[in-house]
C-alpha positions in Angstrom: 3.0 33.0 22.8 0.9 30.3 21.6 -2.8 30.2 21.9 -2.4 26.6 24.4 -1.2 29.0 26.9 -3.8 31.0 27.3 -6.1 28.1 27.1 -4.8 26.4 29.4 -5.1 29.8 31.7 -8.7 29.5 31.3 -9.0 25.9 31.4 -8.6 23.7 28.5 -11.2 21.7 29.3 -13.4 22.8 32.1 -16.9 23.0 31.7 -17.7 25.5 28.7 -15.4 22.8 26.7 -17.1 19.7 28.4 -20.5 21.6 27.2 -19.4 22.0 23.7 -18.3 18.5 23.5 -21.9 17.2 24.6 -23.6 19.6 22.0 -21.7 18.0 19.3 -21.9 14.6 20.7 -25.6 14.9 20.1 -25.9 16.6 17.4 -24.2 14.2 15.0 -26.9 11.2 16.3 -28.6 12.0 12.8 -25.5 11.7 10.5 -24.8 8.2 12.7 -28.4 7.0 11.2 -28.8 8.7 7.8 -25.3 6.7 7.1 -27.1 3.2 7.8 -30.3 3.8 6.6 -29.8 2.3 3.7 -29.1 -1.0 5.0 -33.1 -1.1 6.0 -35.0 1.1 3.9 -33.1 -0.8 0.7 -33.9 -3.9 1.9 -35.4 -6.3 -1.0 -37.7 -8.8 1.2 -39.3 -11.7 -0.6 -41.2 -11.4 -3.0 -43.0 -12.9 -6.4 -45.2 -12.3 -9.6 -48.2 -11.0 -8.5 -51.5 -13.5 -9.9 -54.0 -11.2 -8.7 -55.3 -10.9 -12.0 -55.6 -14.5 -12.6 -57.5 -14.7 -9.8 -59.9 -12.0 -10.7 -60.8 -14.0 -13.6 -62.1 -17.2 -11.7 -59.1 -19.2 -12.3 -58.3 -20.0 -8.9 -61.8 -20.1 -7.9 -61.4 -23.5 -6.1 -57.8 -23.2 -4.9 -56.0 -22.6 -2.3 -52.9 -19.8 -1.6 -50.5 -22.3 -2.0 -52.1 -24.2 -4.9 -52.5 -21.1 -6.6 -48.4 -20.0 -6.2 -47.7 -23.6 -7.5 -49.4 -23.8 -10.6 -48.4 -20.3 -11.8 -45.0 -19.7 -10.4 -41.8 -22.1 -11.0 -39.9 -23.2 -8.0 -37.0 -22.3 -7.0 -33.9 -24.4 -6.3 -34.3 -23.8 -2.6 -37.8 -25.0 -3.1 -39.0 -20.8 -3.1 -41.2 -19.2 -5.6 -39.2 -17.5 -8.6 -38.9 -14.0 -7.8 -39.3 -12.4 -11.5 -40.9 -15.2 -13.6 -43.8 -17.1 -14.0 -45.3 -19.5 -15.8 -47.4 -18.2 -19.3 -50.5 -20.0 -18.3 -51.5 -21.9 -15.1 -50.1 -25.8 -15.1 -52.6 -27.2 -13.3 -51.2 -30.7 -13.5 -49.0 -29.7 -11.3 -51.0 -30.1 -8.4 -50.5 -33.8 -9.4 -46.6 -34.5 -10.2 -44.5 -31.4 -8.6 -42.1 -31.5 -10.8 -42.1 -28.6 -13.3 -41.2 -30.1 -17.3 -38.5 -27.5 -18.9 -40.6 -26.5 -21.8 -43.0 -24.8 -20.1 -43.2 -21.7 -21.4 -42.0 -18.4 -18.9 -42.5 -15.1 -19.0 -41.6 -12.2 -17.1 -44.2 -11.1 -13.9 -46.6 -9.3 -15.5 -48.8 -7.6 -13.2 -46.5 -6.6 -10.4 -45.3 -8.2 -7.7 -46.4 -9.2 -4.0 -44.4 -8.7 -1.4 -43.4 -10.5 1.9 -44.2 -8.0 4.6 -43.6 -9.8 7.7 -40.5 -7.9 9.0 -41.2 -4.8 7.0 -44.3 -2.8 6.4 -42.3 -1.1 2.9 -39.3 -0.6 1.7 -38.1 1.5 -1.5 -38.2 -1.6 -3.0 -41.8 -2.8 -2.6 -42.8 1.1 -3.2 -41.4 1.8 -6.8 -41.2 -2.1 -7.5 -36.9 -2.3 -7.3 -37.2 -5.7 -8.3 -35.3 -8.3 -10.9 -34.2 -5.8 -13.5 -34.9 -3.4 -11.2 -32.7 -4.6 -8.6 -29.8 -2.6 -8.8 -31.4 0.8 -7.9 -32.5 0.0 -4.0 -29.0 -0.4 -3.5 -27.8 2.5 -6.1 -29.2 4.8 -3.4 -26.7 4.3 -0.7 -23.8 5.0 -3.2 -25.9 8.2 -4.3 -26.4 9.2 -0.6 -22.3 8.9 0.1 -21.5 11.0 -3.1 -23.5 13.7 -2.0 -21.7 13.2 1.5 -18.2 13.2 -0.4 -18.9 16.6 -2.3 -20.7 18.0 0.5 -17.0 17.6 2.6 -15.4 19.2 0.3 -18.1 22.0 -0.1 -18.5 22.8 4.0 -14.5 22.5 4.3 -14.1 25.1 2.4 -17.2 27.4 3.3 -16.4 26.8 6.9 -13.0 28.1 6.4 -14.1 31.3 5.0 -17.6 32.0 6.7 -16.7 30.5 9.8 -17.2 27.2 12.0 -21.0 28.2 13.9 -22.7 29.6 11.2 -21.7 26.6 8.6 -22.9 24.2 11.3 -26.1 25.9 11.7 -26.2 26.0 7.9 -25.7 22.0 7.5 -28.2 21.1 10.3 -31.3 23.0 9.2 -30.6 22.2 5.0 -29.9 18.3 6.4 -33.1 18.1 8.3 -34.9 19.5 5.4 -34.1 17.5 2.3 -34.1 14.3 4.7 -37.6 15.0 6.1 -38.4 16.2 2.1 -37.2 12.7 0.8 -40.3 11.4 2.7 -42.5 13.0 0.3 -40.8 11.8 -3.3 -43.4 10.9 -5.7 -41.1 8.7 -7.5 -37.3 7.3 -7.3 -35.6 9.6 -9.2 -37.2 12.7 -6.9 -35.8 10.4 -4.1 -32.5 10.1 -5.3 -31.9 13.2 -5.6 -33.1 14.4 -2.0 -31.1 12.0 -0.2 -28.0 13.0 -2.6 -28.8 16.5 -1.4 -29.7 15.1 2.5 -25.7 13.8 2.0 -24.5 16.8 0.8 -25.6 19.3 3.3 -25.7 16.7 6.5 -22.3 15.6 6.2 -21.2 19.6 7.4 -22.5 18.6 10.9 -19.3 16.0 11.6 -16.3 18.2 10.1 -17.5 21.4 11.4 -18.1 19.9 15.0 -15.0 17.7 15.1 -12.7 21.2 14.3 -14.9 23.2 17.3 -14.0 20.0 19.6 -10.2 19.7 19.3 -9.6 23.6 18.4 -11.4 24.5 21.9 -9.4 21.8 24.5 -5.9 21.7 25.8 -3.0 19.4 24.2 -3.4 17.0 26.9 -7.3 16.2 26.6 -7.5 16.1 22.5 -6.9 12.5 23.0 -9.7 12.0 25.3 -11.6 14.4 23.2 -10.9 12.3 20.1 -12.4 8.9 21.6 -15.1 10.8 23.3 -15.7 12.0 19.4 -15.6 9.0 18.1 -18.0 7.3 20.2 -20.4 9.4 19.2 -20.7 7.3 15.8 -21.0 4.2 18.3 -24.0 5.7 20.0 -25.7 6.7 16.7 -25.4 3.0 15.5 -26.5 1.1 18.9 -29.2 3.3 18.8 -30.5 2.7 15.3 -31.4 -0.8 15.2 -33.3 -0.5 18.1 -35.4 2.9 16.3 -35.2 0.9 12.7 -36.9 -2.6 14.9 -40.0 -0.4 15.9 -40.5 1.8 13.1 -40.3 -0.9 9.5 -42.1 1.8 7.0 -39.5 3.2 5.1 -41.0 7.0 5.4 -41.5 7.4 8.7 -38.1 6.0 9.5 -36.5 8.3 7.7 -38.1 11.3 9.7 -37.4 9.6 12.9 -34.0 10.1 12.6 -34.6 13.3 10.8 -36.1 15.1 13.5 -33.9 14.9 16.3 -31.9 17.5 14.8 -34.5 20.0 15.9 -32.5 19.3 19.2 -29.3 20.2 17.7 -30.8 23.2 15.7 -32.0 24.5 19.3 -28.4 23.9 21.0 -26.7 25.3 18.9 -26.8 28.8 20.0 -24.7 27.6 22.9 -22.1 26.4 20.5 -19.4 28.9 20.1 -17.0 29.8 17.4 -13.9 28.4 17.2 -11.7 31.4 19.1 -8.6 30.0 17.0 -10.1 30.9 13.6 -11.6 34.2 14.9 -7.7 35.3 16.0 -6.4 33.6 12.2 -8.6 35.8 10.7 -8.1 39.2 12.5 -11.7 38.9 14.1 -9.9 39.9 17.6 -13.6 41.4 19.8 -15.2 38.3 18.8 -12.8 35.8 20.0 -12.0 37.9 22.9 -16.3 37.8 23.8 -15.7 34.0 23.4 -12.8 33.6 25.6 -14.0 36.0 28.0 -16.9 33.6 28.1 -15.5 30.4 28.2 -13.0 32.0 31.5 -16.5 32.9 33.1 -17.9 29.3 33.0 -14.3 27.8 33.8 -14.4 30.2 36.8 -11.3 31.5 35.7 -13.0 35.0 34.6 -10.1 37.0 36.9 -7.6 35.8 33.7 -9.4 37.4 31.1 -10.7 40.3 32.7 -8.2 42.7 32.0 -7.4 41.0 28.6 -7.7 43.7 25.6 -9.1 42.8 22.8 -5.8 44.0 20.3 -3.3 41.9 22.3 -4.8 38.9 21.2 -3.4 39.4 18.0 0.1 38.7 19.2 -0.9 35.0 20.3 -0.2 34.1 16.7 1.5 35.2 14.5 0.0 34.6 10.9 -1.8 36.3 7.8 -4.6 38.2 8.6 -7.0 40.7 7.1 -8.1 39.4 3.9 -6.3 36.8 3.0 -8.5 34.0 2.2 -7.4 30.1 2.2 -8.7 27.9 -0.1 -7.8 24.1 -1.5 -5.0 25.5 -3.3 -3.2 25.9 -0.4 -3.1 22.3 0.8 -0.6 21.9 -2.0 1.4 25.1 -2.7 4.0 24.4 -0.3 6.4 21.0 -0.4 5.5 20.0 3.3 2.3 20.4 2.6 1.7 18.5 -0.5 3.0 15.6 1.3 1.0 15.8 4.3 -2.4 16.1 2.0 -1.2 13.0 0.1 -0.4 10.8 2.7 -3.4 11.9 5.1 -5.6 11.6 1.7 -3.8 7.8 1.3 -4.3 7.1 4.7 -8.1 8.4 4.7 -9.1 6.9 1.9 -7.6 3.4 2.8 -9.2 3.2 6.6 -12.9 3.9 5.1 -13.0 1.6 2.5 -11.7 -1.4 4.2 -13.6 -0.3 7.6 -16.9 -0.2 5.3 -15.5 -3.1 3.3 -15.4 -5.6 6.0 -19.0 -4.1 7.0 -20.6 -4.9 3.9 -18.9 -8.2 3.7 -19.6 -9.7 7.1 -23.3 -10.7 6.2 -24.5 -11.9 9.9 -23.5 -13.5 13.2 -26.5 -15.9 12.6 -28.6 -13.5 14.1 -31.3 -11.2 13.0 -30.5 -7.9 10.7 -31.3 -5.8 13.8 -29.6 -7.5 16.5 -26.2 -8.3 13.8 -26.9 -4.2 13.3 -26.7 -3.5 17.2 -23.5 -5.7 17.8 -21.8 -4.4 15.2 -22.0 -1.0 17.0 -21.2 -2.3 20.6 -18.2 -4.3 19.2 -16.7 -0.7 18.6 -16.6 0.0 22.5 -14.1 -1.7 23.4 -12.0 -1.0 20.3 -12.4 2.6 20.5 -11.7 3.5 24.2 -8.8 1.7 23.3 -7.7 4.3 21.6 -7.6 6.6 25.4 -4.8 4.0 26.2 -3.1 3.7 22.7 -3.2 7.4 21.7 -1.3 8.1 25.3 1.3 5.3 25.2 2.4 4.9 21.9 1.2 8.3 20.1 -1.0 8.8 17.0 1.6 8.0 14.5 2.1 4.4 15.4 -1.5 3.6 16.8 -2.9 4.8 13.0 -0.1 2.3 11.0 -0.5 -0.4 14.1 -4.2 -0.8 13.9 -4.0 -0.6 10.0 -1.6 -3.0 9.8 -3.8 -5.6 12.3 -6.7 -5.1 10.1 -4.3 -6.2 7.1 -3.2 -9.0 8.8 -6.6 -10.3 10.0 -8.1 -10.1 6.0 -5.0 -12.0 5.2 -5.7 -14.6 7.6 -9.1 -15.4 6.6 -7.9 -15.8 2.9 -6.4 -19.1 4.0 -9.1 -20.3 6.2 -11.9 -22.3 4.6 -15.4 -20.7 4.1 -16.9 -23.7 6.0 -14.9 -22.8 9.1 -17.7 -19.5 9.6 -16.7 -19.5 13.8 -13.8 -18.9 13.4 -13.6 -16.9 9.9 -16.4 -14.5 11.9 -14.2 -14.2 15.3 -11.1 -13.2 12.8 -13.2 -11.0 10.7 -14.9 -9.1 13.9 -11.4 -9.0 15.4 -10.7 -7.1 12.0 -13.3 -4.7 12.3 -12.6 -3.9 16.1 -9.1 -2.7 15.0 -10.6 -0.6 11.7 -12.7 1.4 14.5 -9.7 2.0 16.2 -8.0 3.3 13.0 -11.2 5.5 12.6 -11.4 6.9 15.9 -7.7 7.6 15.4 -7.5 9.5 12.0 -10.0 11.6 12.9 -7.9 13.4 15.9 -4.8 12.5 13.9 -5.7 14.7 10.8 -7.0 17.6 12.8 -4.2 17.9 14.9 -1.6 17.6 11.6 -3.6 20.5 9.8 -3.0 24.3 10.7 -5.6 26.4 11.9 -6.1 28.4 8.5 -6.6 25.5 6.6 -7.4 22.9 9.1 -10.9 22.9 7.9 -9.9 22.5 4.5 -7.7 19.5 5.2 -10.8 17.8 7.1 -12.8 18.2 4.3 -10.1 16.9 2.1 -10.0 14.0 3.5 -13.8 13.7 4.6 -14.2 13.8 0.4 -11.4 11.2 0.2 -12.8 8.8 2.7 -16.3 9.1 0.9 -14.4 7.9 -2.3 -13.6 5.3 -0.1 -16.9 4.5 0.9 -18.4 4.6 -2.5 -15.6 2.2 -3.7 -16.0 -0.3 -1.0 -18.8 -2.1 -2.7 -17.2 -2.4 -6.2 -14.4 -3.9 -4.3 -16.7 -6.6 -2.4 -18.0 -7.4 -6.7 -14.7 -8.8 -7.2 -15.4 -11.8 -5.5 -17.8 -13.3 -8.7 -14.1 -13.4 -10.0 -12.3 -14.8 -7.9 -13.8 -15.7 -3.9 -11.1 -14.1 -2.4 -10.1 -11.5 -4.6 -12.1 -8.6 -2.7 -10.2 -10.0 0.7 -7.1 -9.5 -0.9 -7.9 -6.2 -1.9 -8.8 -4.9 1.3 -5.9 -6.7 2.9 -3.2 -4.9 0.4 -5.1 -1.9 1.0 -4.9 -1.7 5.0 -1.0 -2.9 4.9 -0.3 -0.4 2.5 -1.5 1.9 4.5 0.0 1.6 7.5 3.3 2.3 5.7 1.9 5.4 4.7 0.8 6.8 7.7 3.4 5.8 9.7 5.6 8.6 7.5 3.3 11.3 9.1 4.7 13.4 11.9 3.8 12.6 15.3 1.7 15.2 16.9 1.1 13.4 20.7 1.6 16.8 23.4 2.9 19.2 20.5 0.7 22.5 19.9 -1.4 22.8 17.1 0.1 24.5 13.6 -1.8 27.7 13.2 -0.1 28.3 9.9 1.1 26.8 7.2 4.5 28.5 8.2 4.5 26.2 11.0 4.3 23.3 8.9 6.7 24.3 6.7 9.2 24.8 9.6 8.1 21.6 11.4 11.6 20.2 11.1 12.7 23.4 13.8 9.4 22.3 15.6 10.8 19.0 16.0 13.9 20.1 17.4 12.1 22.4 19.9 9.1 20.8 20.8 9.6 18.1 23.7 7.9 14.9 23.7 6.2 13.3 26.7 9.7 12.0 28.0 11.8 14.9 27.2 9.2 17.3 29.2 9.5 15.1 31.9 13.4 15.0 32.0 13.5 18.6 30.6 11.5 20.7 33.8 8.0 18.8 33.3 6.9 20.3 30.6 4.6 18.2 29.3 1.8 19.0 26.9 2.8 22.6 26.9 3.8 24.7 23.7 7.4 26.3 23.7 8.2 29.2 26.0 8.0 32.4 24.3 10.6 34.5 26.7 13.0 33.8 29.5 10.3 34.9 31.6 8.4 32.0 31.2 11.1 29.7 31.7 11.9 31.6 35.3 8.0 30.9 35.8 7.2 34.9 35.5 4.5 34.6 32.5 5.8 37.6 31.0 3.7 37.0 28.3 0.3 36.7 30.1 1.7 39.6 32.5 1.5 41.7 29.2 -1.7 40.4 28.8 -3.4 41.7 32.2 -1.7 44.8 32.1 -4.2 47.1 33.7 
């Protein structure tokens, strides 16, 4: 017997899973922000040589603001003060003839810089003076955050798998909080690079460990609703920043704003359960019976479970138990398995970086940094409940490779449309980015439903570290374009149709039971053969979304095997 049927006993999604699904919801809102805080706190506003000193010594005793920037600053060619140069001694005929002669002598700013603080109060950049040489490390933070998020995948998949879902979670809240609200207090760059490295590292656990609790707790029919619900939690997280980022514009206090909601999370979490799969995978029987007991209680389906023992939960799946510890390794010791981690990887790796590719690249809709920030985030509504629709008519499998292959085609269409045509190269380019949410809110589900239980944590931190490479890669790509205009659009478009070949090779997974082992996997040829798709169920005795039955029994609608269960 299968562990769906007894979930689906209990109710596989009644209200302990609706409450486990909202705890998670919320509890991600600070990943959501740490993820785009870069975009304000890196911000480089205007700025120019500072001629304080100048002015200290009388100079300018007679001039005003603007008299004093023109004499001892060249001019742009938009008619704007040079950011990193000015001149080597004041050219006060230039208050006469504007135009600046070309052998006046330059030289780098030498007593700092001044800032234009009209939209913020300070960034990185005016605090440590990321400016002109300078430049490169404001941004060099974001790519140092996302490293730390790539290893720190790979780091809670595994611990996770070994220590458990719950206490990992709890683990990657309370370290996340602590280096983030820390990084507020760095004396210097390099002491802030390396918190928000280690903010990446531990924070990321939050999203992996609470995606696996969310899909391992619900019946087959609900993952997909589960899986947009999931998603949309990203959507709220980046609606809501803007609108946090617009009131708070110094860079510190930002940065603990959306630090310290976690504190809610931290609190919730002892409502959060462990996943009752892993407990039965790894032989911990009394603790995934307290858990199942419980959720049956809050389903109001407690009469199922109350005569359930403890040691007869071991024969809802059959697998390795005891000590046997899963690692990495095992993603690739078996054939089947190799292939699914390389084309899951592929197909990871290729949705993040163009999704974050065609983010970076699309500068503005003409409208403010906050309001562009806020759209961007609603334009993903639509495109991800979508996905409720997709998932259910045309299955994982081809919704992943269709909205892949959409977000190909819409980078290829805006190679061959002239940069001056900016309507209609933005309506093609925010079409493109609808379908890459759609792709995201579909891998997700996808990859934890391909996975089996005993390594399923593994796998999404697998390709959690692969998608980070992604991320980090995403803005070299974008680079390209000093070489040729288009080059990073034909990247990304190569990339996205590539990809959709490659995930449209995975297996579908739409009303199957989940793999508890790799076993399963292994044999998922025979699984294909016995497990009935939406249509066959229906033809086949309306079977749909259920795992195979286990005895004749079952099929005569006894449910021997959950009589066996309630034995007295």
């Amino acid at each position: 017997m299968k562990f769906e049927d007894l979930l689906s006993e209990i109710n596989g999604f009644g209200r302990f899973q609706k409450m486990v699904l909202c705890i998670n919801f919320f509890g991600r809102f600070s990943l959501g922000c740490h993820f785009l805080l870069g975009n304000f706190i890196a911000v480089i506003p205007s700025h120019h040589c500072s001629i304080s000193s100048l002015d200290a010594d009388e100079i300018f005793e007679n001039l005003t603001q603007e008299e004093r920037l023109t004499v001892s600053i060249p001019v742009q060619d938009d008619g704007t003060p040079a950011s990193c140069h000015m001149f080597s001694y004041p050219q006060f005929h230039l208050l006469s003839n504007s135009s600046s002669p070309s052998e006046v002598a330059l030289v780098q700013c030498q007593n700092g810089w001044e800032y234009d603080n009209s939209m913020f109060i300070s960034t990185l950049a005016t605090q440590w003076d990321l400016v002109c040489d300078k430049r490169a490390l404001s941004r060099l933070t974001t790519t140092i955050f996302f490293i730390g998020v790539m290893f720190g995948a790979a780091a809670f998949g595994s611990l996770s798998a070994m220590f458990g879902r719950k206490p990992m979670l709890l683990v990657s809240y309370m370290l996340g909080m602590g280096f983030g609200l820390c990084s507020t207090f760095s004396s210097s760059f390099v002491m802030f690079a390396v918190l928000r490295f280690f903010t990446g590292f531990t924070i990321t656990g939050s999203v992996i460990i609470s995606t696996i609790l969310n899909v391992e707790w619900v019946s087959i029919e609900h993952r997909k609703l589960v899986g947009v619900i999931d998603s949309l939690s990203w959507t709220f997280a980046f609606m809501s920043f803007p609108l946090i980022a617009y009131f708070i514009r110094e860079w510190r206090w930002l940065t603990v704003a959306i630090s310290l909601p976690t504190v809610t999370a931290i609190i919730t979490w002892w409502w959060v359960p462990e996943s009752a799969r892993w407990l039965i995978a790894n032989g911990r029987v009394d603790k995934a019976h307290y858990y199942l007991h419980k959720c049956a209680v809050m389903n109001r389906k407690q009469e199922v479970t109350v005569s359930i023992k403890p040691e007869n939960l071991a024969k809802i799946i059959v697998t390795d138990r005891g000590n046997r510890k899963y690692s990495y390794l095992d993603l690739v010791r078996t054939p089947k398995m190799r292939r699914l981690t390389l084309l899951t990887g592929i197909t990871w790796f290729a949705v993040a970086t163009v999704a974050y590719g065609i983010s970076f690249n699309i500068s503005s809709f003409g409208l403010n940094m906050y309001l562009t920030q806020f759209v961007y985030g609603a334009i993903e509504i639509p495109a991800k409940m979508s996905n409720y629709y997709l998932l259910d008519k045309f299955g994982r499998r081809v919704t992943q490779a269709g909205s892949l292959l959409f977000v190909g085609i819409s980078l290829m269409i805006n190679i061959f449309i002239p940069k001056d045509r900016s309507v209609v190269r933005t309506v093609i380019a925010v079409l493109g980015k609808g379908c890459s949410a759609t792709s995201f809110g579909t891998v997700i589900l996808y990859s934890s439903e391909l996975y089996p239980t005993v390594v399923r944590q593994n796998g999404m931190g697998y390709t959690s570290f692969v998608a980070r490479l992604g991320v980090s890669v995403a803005p070299l790509i974008l680079l390209s374009d000093d070489v040729w205009s288009y080059f990073s659009q034909v990247i990304l478009s190569s990339l996205g149709l590539s990809a959709a070949f490659v995930a449209y090779l995975l297996p579908e997974t739409r009303g199957k039971c989940l793999p508890e082992t790799i076993e399963d996997v292994e044999g998922i040829r025979n699984d294909d053969l016995l497990l009935q798709d939406k249509n066959m169920d229906e033809k086949e005795g309306k079977t749909r979304g259920r795992c195979l039955p286990e005895t004749i029994g079952n099929v005569e609608g006894i449910r021997k095997d959950i009589d066996d269960l309630l034995l007295q």
